[in-house]
VEXDREN-2710 file (C-alpha; in Angstrom, 1 decimal):
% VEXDREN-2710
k/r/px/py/pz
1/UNK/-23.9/53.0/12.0
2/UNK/-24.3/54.4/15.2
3/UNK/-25.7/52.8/18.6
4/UNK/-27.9/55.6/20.8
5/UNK/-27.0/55.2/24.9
6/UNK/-28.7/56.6/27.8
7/UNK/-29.6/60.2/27.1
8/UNK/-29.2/61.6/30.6
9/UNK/-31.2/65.3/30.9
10/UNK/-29.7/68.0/33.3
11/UNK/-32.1/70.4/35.4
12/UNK/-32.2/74.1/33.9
13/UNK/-30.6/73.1/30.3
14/UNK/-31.7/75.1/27.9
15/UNK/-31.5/74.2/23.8
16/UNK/-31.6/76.5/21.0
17/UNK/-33.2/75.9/17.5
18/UNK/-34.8/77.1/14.4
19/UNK/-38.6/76.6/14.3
20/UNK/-39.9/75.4/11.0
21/UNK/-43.5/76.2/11.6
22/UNK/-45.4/77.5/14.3
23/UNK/-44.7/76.3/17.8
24/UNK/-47.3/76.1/20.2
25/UNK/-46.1/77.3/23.8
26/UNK/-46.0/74.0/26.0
27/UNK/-46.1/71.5/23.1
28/UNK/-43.7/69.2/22.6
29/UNK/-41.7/69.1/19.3
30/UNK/-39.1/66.7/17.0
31/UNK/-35.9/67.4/15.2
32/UNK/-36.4/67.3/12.0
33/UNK/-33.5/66.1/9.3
34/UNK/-32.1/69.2/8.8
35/UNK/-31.7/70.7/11.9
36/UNK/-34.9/72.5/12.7
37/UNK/-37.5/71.8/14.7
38/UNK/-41.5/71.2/14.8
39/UNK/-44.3/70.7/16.3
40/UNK/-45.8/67.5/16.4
41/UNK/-48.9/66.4/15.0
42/UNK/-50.9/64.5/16.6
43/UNK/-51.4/60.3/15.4
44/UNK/-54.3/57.8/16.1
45/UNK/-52.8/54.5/17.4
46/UNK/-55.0/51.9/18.5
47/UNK/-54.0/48.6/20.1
48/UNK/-56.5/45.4/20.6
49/UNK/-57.7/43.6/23.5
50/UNK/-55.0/41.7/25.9
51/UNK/-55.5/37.8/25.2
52/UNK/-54.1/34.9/27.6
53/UNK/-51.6/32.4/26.3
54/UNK/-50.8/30.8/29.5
55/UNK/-53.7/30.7/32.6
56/UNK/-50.6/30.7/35.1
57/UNK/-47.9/32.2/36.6
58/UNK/-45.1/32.8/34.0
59/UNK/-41.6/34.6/34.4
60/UNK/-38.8/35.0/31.9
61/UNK/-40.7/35.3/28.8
62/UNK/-38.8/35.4/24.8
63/UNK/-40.5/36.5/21.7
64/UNK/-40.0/36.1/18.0
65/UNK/-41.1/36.0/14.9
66/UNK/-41.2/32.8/12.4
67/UNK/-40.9/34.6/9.1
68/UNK/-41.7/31.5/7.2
69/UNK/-44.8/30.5/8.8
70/UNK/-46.1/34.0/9.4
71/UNK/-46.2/33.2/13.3
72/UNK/-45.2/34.3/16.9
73/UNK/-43.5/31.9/18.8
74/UNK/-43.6/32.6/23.0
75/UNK/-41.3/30.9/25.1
76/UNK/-41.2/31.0/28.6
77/UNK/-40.7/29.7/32.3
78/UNK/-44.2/27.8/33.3
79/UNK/-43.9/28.6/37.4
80/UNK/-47.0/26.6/37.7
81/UNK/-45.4/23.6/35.7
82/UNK/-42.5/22.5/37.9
83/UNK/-40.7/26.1/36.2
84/UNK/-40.3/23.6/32.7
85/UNK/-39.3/25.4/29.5
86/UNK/-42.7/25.7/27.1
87/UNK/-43.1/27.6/24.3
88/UNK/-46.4/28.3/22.3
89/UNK/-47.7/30.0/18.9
90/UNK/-49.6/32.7/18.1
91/UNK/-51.2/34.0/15.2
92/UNK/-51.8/37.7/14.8
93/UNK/-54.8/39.0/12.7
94/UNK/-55.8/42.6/12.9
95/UNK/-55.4/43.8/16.1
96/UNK/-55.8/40.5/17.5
97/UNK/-53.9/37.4/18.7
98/UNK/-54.9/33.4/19.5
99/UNK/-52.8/30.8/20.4
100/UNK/-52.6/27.3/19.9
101/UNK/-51.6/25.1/23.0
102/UNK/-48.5/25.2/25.0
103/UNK/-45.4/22.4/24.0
104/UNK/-43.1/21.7/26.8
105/UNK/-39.4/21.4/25.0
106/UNK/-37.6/21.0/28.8
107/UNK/-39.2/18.8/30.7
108/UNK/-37.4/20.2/33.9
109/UNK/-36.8/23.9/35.7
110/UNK/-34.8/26.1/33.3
111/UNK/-33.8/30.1/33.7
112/UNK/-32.9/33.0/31.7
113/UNK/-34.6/32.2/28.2
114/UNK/-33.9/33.6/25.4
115/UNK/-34.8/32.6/21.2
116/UNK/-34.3/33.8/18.1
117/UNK/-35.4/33.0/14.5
118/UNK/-32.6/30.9/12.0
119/UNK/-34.1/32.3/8.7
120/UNK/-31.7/29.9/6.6
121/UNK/-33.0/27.1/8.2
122/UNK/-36.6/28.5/9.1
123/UNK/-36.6/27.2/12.6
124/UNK/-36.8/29.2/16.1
125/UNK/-33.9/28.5/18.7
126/UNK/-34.5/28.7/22.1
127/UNK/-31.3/29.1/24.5
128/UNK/-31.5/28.9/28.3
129/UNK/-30.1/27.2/31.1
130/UNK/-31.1/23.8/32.2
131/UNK/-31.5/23.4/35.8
132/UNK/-32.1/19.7/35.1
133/UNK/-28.8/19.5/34.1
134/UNK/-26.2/21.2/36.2
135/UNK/-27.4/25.0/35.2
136/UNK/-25.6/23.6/31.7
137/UNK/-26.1/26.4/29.3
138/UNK/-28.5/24.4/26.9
139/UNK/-30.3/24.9/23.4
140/UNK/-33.2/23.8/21.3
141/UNK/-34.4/23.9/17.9
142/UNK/-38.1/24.3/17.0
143/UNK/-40.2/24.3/14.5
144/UNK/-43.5/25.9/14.1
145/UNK/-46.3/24.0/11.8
146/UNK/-49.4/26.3/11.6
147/UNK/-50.3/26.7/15.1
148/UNK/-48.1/24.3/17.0
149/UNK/-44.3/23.9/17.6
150/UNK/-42.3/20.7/17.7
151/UNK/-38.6/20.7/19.7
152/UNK/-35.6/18.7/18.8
153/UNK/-33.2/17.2/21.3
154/UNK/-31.8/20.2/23.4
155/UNK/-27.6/20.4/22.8
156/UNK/-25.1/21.6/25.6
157/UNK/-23.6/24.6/24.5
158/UNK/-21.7/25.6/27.8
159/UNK/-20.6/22.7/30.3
160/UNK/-20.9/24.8/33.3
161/UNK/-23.1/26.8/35.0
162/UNK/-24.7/29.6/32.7
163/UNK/-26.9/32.8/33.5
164/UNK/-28.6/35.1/31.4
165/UNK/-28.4/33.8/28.0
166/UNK/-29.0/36.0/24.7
167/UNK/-29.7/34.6/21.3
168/UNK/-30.0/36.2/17.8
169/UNK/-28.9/35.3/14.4
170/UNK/-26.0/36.0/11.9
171/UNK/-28.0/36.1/8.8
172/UNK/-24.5/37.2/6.5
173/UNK/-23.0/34.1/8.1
174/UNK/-26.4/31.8/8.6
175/UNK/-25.3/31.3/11.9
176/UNK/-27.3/32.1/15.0
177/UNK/-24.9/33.0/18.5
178/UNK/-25.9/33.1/21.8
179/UNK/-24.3/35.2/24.5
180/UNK/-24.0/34.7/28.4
181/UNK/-22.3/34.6/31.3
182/UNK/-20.4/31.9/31.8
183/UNK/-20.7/30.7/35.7
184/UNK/-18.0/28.6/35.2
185/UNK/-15.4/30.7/34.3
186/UNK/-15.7/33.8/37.0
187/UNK/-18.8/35.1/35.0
188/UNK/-17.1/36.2/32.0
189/UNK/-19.2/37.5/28.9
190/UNK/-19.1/34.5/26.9
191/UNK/-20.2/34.0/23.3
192/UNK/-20.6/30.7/20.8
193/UNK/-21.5/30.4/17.4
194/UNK/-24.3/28.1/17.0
195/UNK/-25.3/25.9/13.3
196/UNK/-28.9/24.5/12.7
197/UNK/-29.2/21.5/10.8
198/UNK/-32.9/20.2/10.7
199/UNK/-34.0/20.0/14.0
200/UNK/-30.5/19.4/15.7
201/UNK/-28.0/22.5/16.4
202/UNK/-24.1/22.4/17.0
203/UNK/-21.6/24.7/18.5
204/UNK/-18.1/25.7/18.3
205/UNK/-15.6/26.9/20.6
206/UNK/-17.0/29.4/23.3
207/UNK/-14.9/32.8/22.6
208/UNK/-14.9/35.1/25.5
209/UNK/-15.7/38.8/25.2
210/UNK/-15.3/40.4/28.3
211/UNK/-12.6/38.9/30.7
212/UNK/-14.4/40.0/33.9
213/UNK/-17.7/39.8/35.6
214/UNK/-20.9/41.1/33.4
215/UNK/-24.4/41.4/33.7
216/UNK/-27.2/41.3/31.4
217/UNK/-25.6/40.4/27.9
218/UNK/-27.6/41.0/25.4
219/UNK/-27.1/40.9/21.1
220/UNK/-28.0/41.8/18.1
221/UNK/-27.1/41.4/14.4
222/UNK/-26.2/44.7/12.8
223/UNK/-27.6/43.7/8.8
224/UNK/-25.8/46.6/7.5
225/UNK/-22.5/46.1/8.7
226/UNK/-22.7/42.5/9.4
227/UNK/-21.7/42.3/12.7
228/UNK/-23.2/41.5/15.8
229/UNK/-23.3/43.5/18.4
230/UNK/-23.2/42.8/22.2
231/UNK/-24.3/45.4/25.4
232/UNK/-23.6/44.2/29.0
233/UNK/-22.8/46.1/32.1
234/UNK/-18.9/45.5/32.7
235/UNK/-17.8/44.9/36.6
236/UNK/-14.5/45.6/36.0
237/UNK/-15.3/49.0/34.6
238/UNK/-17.3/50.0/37.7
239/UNK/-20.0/48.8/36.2
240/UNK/-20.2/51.0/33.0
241/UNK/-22.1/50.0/30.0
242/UNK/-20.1/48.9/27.4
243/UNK/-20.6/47.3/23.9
244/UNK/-18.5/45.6/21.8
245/UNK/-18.9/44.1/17.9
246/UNK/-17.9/40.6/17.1
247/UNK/-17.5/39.3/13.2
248/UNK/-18.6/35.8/12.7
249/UNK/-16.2/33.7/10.6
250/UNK/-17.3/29.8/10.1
251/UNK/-17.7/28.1/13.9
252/UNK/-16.3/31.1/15.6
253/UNK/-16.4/34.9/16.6
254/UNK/-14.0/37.4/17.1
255/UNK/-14.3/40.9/18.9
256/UNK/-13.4/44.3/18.3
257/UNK/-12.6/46.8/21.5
258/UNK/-15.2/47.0/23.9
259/UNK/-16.6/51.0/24.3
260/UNK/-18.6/52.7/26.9
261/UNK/-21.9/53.6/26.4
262/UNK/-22.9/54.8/29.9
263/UNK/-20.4/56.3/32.1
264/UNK/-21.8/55.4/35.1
265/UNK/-23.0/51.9/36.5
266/UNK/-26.2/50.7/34.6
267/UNK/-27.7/48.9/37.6
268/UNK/-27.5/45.7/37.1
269/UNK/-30.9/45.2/35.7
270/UNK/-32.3/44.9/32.4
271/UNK/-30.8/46.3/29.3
272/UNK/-32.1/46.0/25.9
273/UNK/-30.7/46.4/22.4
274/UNK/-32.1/46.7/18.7
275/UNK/-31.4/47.2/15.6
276/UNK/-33.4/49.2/13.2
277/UNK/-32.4/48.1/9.7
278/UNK/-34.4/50.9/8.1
279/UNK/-32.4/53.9/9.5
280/UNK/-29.4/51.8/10.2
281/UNK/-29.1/52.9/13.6
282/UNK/-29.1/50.8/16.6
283/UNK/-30.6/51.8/20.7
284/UNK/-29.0/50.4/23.5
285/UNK/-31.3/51.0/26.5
286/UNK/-31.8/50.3/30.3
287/UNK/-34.0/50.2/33.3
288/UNK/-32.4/51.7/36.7
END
């Protein structure tokens, strides 16, 4: 396993390589498995037309995929519905995408969403934070019947004010866990281990990663290894970006040492992390 930073480049560097093939002057090339380099050929890609699945201002938008019903699930902040937490399907076909109609599941102004898909369970969970409730870290379960999506009753997962909420599931341990920062506690990176059970969810004890400020926590599940993996720009690190892995076990989590990924502060904006289960390889990435 290894997780890809920031690849920083430096003005006048210069890189030497075998060419396998011709190179044409100007053209950009890859790096090919064993060490060479080539040119590259040229691909056709095409994309289809943009379709509208809300006819209004929307901000803080999560994606997923429902394996089981073969659907995309969209949930966001409505700005021109009092900011309420609604979520709606989609149905790709081709190079297309159509929607069927919105579902409030927070009937009052919510922030930082985020959702991911329980495949155990077959349901999406949606995480955010409930400013109907105190800023109370909250979640939801949902589950998507052809082109709709019902909600159970949204569970507290963190008493206290929560920002910037990351979900994704733990599919060795069927468990799905959410990251944030917990507002309540100086604005720790927090972490809780999450259990669906029909259309209800429950959580265990709230583990904390990072005993000082961060920003923009954001997980994934390494399949490979088993382990998920957090990125988060640490304030007590002048701001570095650091990761750290965390090994679910039952109701809980528990974390490895945190490592730098970018020597240098990450901004404070939006960073991004994947897994790709093919190569077993993971990207951490960010936007200055």
């Amino acid at each position: 396993m290894k997780y890809i930073g920031n690849v920083q480049s430096q003005a006048n560097a210069e890189v030497f390589a075998v060419a396998s093939g011709a190179l044409p002057d100007g053209k950009p090339v890859v790096v090919n498995s064993d060490g060479t380099v080539s040119a590259i050929t040229s691909a056709s890609d095409s994309t289809g037309s943009e379709t509208v699945f809300e006819a209004a201002a929307t901000i803080q938008v999560a994606a997923v995929y429902d394996s089981n019903s073969d659907r995309v699930v969209i949930a966001y902040v409505d700005d021109a519905n009092s900011d309420y937490g609604t979520a709606i399907v989609g149905t790709v076909s081709g190079t297309s995408i159509s929607f069927g109609s919105a579902v409030v599941f927070e009937s009052a102004a919510i922030y930082h969403v985020s959702a991911t898909f329980d495949s155990n369970s077959n349901k999406v969970v949606i995480a955010y934070k409930d400013g109907g409730n105190s800023d109370y870290g909250t979640a939801v379960v949902g589950t998507v019947s052809d082109t709709s999506i019902s909600f159970g009753t949204p569970v507290v997962f963190e008493s206290a004010g929560t920002e910037q909420t990351s979900a994704t599931f733990d599919s060795n341990s069927n468990k799905v866990v959410i990251v944030y920062r917990d507002a309540g506690n100086g604005d720790k990176g927090t972490a809780v281990i999450g259990t669906v059970s029909g259309t209800a969810i429950s959580f265990g004890t709230a583990v904390v990663f990072e005993a000082a400020i961060v920003r923009s926590p954001v997980a994934t599940f390494d399949s490979t290894n088993n382990k998920i993996v957090i990125a988060y720009e640490d304030s007590g690190n002048s701001d570095n970006g650091t990761a750290i892995v965390g090994t679910v076990s039952g109701t809980s989590i528990s974390f490895g040492t945190a490592v730098v990924w970018e020597s240098a502060s990450t901004g404070s904006t939006s960073i991004a992390i994947a897994y790709d289960s093919s190569s077993n390889r993971g990207v951490i990435s960010n936007s200055y």
